[in-house]
N, C-alpha and C positions, 0 to 999 in steps of 0.2 A: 504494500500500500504506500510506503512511501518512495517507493521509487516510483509510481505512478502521479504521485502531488507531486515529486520533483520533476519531472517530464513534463503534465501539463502546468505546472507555477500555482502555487498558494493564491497567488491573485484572482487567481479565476474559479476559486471554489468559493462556496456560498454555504454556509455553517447552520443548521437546523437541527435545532436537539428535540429529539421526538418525546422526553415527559411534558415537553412545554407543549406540543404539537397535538398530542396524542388525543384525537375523538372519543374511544372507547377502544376498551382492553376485554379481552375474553378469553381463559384458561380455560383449554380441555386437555384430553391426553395427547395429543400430538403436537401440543407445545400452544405457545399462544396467541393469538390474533390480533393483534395492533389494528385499529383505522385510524391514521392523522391526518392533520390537513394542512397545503402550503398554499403558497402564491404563487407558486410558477405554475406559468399557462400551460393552459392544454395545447398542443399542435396533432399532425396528422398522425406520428408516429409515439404518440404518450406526452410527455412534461417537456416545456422550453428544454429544460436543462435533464441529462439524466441525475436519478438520485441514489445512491449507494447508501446502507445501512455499516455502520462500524458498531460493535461492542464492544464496551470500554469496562473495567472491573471500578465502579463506583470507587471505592475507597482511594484505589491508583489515583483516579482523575482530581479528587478532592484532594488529595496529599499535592499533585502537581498545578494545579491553579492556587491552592495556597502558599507552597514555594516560588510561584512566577508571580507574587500581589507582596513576596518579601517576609512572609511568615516562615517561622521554624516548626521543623516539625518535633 
């Protein structure tokens, strides 16, 4: 993945965190159903922009935007 940001440039990716996004969540046994909503247009072939999902381990990220705002951990 990051050699795919480093190819197409940071500058041209567009950051959407899906708890803030998220419509409605649904757990069954084959895992579980997200519906969110954005702003990127519809076109003929799906969304302006394609959109790629990353999972991040919650605690990692919180530890790392608190070190990058100058907190210790």
């Amino acid at each position: 993945m990051s050699e795919l940001i480093a190819f197409v440039g940071d500058d041209s990716i567009v950051f959407q965190n899906l708890d803030q996004s998220m419509v409605s969540a649904n757990s069954g046994k084959s895992g579980t159903k997200i519906t969110f909503g954005t702003q990127e247009p519809l076109v003929m072939d799906g969304t302006k922009r394609l959109g790629l999902v990353l999972w991040f381990d919650r605690d990692t990220i919180k530890a790392a935007l608190k070190q990058a705002k100058g907190g210790a951990e």
